[in-house]
C-alpha positions in Angstrom: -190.3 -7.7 -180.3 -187.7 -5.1 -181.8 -189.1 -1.6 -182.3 -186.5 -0.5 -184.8 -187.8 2.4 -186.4 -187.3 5.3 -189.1 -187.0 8.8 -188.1 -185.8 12.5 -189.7 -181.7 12.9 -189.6 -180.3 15.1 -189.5 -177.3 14.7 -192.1 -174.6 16.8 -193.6 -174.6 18.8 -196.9 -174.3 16.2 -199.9 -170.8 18.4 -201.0 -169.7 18.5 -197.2 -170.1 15.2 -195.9 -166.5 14.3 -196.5 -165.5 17.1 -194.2 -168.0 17.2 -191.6 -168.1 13.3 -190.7 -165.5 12.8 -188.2 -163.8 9.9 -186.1 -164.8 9.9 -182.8 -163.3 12.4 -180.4 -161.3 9.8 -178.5 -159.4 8.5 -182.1 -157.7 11.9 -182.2 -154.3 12.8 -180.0 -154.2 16.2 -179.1 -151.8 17.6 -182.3 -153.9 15.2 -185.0 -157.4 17.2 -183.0 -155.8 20.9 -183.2 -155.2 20.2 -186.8 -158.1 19.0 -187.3 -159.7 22.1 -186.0 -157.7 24.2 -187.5 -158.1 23.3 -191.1 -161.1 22.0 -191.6 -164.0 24.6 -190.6 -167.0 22.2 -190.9 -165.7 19.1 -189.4 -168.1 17.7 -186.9 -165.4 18.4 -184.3 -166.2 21.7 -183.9 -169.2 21.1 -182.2 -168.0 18.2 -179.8 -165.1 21.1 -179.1 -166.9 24.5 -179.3 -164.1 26.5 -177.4 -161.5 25.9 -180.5 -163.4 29.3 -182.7 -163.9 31.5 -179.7 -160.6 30.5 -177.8 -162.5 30.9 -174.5 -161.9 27.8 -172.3 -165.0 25.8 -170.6 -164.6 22.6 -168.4 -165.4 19.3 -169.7 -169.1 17.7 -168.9 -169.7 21.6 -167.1 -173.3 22.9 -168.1 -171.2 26.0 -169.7 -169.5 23.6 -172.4 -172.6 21.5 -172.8 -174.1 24.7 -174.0 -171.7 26.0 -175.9 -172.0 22.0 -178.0 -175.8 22.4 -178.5 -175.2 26.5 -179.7 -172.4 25.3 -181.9 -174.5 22.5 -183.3 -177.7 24.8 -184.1 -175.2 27.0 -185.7 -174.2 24.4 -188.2 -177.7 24.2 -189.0 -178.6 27.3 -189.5 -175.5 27.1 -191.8 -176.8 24.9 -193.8 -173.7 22.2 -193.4 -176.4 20.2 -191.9 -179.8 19.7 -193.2 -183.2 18.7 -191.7 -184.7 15.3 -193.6 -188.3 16.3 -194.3 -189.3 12.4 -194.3 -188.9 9.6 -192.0 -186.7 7.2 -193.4 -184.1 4.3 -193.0 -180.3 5.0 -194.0 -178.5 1.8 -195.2 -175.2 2.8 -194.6 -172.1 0.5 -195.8 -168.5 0.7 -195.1 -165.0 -0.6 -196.5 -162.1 -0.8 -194.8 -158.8 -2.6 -195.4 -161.3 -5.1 -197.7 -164.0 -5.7 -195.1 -166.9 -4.7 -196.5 -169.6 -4.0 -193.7 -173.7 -3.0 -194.5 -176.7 -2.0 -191.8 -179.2 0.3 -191.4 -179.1 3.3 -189.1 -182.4 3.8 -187.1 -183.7 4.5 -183.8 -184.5 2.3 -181.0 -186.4 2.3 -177.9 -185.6 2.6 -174.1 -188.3 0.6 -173.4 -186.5 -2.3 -175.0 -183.4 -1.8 -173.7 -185.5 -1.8 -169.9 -187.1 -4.8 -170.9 -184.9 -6.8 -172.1 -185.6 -6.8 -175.8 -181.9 -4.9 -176.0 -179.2 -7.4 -174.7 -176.7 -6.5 -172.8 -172.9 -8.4 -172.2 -171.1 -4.9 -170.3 -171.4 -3.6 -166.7 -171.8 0.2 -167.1 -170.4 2.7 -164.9 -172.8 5.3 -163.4 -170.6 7.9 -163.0 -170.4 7.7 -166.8 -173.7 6.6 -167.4 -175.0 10.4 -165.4 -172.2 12.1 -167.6 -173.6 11.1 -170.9 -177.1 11.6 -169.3 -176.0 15.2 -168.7 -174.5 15.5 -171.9 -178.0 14.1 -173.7 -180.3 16.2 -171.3 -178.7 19.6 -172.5 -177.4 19.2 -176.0 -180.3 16.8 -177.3 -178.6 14.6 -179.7 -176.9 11.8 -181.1 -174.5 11.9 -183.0 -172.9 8.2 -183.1 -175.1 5.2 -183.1 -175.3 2.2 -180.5 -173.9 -0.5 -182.8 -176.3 -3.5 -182.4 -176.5 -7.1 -183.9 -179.8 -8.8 -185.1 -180.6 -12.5 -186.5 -179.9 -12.6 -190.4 -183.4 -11.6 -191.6 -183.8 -12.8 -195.5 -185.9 -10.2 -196.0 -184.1 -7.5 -194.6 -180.8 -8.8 -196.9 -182.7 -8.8 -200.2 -184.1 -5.1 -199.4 -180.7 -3.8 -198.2 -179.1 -6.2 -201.4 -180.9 -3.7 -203.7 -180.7 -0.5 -202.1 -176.4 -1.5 -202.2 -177.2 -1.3 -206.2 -178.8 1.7 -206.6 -177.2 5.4 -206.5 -175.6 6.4 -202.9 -177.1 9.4 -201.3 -173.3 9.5 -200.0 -170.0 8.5 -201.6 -166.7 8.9 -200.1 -163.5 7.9 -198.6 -161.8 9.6 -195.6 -158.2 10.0 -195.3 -158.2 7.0 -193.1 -158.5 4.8 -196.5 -161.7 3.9 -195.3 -164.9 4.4 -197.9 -168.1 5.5 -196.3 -171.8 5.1 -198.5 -174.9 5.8 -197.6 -178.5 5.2 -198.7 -181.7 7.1 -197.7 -184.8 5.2 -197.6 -187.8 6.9 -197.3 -190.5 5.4 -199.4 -193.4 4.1 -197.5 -193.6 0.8 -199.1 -190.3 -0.4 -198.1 -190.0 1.6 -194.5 -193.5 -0.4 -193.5 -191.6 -3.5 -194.5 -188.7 -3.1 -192.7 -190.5 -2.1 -189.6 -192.4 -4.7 -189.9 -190.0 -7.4 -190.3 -187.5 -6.1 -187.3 -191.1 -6.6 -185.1 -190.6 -10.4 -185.8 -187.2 -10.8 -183.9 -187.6 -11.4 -180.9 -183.8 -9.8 -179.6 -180.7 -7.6 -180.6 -177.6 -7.0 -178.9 -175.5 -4.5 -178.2 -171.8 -4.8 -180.0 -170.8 -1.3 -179.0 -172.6 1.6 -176.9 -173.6 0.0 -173.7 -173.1 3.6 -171.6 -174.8 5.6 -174.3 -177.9 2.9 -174.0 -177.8 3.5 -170.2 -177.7 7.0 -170.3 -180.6 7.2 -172.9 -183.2 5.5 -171.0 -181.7 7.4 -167.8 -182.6 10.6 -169.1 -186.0 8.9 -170.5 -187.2 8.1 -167.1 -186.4 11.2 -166.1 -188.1 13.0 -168.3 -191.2 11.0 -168.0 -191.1 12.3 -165.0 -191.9 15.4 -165.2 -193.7 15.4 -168.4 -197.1 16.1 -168.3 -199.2 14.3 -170.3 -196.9 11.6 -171.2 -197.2 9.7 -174.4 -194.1 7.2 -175.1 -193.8 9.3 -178.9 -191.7 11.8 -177.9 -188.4 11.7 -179.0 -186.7 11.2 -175.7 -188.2 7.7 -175.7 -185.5 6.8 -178.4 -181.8 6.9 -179.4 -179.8 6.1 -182.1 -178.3 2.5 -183.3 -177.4 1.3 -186.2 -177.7 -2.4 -187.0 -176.1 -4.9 -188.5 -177.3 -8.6 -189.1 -174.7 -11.1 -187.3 -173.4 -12.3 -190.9 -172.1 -8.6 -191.0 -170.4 -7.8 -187.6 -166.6 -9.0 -186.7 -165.9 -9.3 -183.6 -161.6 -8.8 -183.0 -159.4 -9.9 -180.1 -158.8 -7.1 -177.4 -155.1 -7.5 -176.0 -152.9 -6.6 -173.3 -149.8 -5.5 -172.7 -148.3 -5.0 -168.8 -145.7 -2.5 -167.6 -143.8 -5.1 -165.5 -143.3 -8.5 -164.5 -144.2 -7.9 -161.0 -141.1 -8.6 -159.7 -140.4 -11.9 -160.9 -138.0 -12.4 -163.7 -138.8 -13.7 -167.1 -137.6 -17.3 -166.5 -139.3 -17.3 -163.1 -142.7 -16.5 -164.3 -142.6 -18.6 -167.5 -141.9 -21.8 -164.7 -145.2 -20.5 -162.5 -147.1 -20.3 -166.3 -146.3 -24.3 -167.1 -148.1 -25.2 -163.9 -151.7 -23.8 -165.8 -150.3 -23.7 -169.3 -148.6 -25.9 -171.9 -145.7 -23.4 -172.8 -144.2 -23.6 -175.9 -141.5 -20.8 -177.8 -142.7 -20.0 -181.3 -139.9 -18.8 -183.9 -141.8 -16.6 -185.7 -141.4 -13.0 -186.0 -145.1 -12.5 -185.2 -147.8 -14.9 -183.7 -151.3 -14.8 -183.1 -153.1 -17.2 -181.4 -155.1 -20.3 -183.9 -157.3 -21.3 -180.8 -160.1 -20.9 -178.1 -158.0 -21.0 -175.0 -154.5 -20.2 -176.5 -152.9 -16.9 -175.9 -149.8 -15.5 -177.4 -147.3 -14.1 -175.2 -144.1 -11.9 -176.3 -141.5 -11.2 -173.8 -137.6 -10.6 -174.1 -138.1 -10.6 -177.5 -139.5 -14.3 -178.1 -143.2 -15.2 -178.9 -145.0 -18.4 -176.9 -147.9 -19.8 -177.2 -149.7 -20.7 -173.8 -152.5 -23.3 -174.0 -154.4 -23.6 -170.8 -154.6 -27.0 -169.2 -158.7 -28.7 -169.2 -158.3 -28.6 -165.3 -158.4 -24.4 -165.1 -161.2 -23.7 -166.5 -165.1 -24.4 -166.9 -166.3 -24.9 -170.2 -170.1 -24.8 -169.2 -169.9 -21.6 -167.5 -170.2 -18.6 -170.1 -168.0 -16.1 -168.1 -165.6 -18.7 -167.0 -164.9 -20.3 -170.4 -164.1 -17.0 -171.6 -160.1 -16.3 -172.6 -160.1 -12.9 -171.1 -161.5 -14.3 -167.7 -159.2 -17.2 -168.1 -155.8 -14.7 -168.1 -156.9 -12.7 -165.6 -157.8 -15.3 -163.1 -154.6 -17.6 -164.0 -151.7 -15.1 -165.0 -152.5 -11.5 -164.9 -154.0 -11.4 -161.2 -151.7 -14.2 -159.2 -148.8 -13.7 -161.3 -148.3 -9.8 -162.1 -150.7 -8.8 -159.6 -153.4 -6.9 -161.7 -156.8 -7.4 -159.9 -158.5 -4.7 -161.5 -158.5 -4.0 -165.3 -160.5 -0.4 -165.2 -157.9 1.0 -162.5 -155.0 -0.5 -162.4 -152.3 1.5 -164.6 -149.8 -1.3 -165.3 -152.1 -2.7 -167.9 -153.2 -1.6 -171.3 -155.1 -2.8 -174.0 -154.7 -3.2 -177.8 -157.2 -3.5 -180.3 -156.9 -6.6 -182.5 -157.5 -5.0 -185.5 -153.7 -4.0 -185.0 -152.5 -7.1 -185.5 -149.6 -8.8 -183.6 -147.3 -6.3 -184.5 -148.8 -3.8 -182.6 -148.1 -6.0 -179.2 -144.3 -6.7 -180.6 -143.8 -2.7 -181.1 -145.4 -1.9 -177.5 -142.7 -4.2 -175.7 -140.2 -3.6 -178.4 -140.6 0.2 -177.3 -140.2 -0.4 -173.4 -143.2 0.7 -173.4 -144.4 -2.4 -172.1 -142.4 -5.7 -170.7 -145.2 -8.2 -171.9 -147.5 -8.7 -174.1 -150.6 -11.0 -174.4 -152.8 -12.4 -177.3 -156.1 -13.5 -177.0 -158.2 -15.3 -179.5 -161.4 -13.1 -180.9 -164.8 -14.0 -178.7 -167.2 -16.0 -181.0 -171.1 -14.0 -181.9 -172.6 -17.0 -180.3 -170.2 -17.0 -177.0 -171.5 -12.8 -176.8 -174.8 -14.0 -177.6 -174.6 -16.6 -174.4 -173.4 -14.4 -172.0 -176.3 -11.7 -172.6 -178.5 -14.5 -172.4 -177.4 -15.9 -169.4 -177.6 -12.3 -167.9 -174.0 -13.1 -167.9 -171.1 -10.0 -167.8 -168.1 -10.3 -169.6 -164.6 -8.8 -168.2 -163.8 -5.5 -169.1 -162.0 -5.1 -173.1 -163.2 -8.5 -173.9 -164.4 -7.9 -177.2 -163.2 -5.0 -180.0 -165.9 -4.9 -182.7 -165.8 -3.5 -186.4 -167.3 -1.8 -187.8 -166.7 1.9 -186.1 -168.9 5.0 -186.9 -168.5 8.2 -188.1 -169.9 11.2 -185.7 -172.2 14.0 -187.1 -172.9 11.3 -190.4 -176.2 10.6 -189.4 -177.8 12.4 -186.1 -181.1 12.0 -184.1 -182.0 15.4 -182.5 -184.7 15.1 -179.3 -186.6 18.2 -181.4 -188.0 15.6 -184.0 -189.4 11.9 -183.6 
């Protein structure tokens, strides 16, 4: 059963939060992140990139700039843009963005679940990252963005969260992004037993988003159990922080591609080796996504097409096999441009569906790409079968909304 449970965030300043929640670092280039820095003294920023104030350059991941994060963080404490919750409590936090409304509950979860199973899993980590964010965790003790994780639409859970959404916000407000952040504290005792209670009843979640930050978590957890004496499973390195949302709230987008080259073929050569896997036909649209399982949009010299893979390439019993992304690797993008390896190979890249076709159309449009492929989004229940199955699915398979804020919400190792 889920242990999803309430703990003491640490949160910022009711008059601050606007400026101290932040995208995650990687959102930022390197001109929108100096600005950043340099105009806004309490963004959360400043802690994830402590050498901005003092000007005195540290090495990524080093034990030096680790430091310097978990100083920097302390310091906001101590000046009062965050604050200490004296109460354990649940934090229903809702989000808007371009008219998708999305609602969960921020909480912690146990390692012990994600070691057991409890915690589903559809992503191979890498360790080198995994020990990196283990590192990270083991010195600077927090979190400060949450795993996101799905759960079975719970009735129970809805009607609770359903009236929390109508009383007063503890937080209000709308970043610069357009996007409108609210959150709800929930610290009574009647309603926190009931919602631990009723997540004790499902029997699984899933991880959406945060596989390497789960990893890394109940890396350093084993660690540390270690060499703790007198072990008791309640200290606050047993947990980490998710938020979750019931699978009636998550959307799950396509994850494209675009490829530097054609891998020495021409255009008319490859669309000939496509038609022997694909029913090829030119759209004459301006923009075109795909309307099916197994149809991909393609956009090259300026045309769209739309590819619909033949019955006799692929398996529709097999989870992994029956997925699109597996499909266009195996069939186009490894015999045909010669990509065997998404993580490393440099000719590819990958665009987020929430960008819309357009975004694929403006890569190739650019040179910055020669072609570009759209995928149709993976279904909750195809996810849901592959971490059943014990299954992995390829790498930028799945782009999933909602995305958090860091320093919103943060679970520090010093309290359970």
């Amino acid at each position: 059963m889920a242990s999803v449970l309430p703990f003491k965030a640490i949160r910022p300043a009711k008059d601050k939060v606007h400026l101290v929640a932040s995208r995650s670092i990687d959102g930022y280039n390197r001109a929108e992140l100096n600005d950043k820095l340099a105009t806004n003294p309490f963004t959360f920023l400043h802690v994830i990139n402590p050498d901005f104030v003092d000007g005195k350059k540290t090495k990524p991941g080093s034990k030096e700039r680790l430091t310097k994060i978990k100083n920097r963080f302390k310091s906001f404490i101590e000046e009062k843009i965050l604050k200490r919750d004296k109460k354990p409590a649940y934090y229903i936090y809702k989000q808007i963005k371009n008219n998708n409304e999305y609602i969960g509950i921020i909480a912690c979860t146990s390692i012990d679940d994600y070691m057991n199973g409890v915690i589903k899993i559809h992503e191979q980590t890498i360790t080198q990252r995994e020990e990196k964010l283990k590192e990270y965790l083991e010195i600077c003790e927090f979190n400060a963005e949450p795993v996101l994780f799905c759960y079975p639409n719970n009735l129970t859970i809805d009607q609770i969260i359903s009236e929390v959404a109508h009383t007063n916000p503890n937080y209000d407000f709308t970043t610069t992004d357009k996007i409108n952040h609210t959150l709800w504290v929930i610290n009574d005792t009647k309603t926190v037993e009931i919602i631990n209670r009723q997540f004790e009843t499902i029997p699984s979640i899933y991880i959406a988003d945060g596989h390497h930050r789960s990893a890394s978590s109940a890396l350093l957890g084993n660690i540390r159990r270690k060499t703790k004496k007198e072990f008791t499973g309640n200290e606050a390195f047993n947990y980490y922080l998710g938020i979750f949302f019931s699978e009636s709230q998550l959307k799950i987008y396509d994850y494209n591609r675009i490829v530097k080259d054609l891998n020495h073929l021409s255009a008319t050569e490859l669309i000939e080796k496509l038609k022997e896997k694909f029913y090829v036909k030119p759209i004459l649209t301006d923009l075109f996504k795909p309307t099916a399982k197994h149809e991909f949009s393609m956009y090259l010299n300026n045309k769209w097409y739309s590819l619909i893979a033949k019955e006799n390439i692929f398996n529709n019993l097999d989870p992994v096999e029956s997925l699109d992304s597996f499909i266009l690797t195996e069939h186009i993008l490894s015999p045909l441009l010669g990509i065997h390896d998404l993580k490393t190979d440099k000719r590819i890249a990958f665009i987020p569906g929430v960008k819309g076709p357009e975004a694929l159309k403006q890569c190739v449009d650019d040179h910055k790409a020669t072609i570009a492929f759209g995928l149709f989004p993976v279904t909750l229940d195809h996810l849901k079968w592959i971490a059943d199955t014990n299954n992995i699915m390829p790498p930028k398979s799945t782009w999933v909304e909602p995305k958090m804020r860091s320093g919103l919400v943060i679970y520090s190792f010093e309290e359970v």
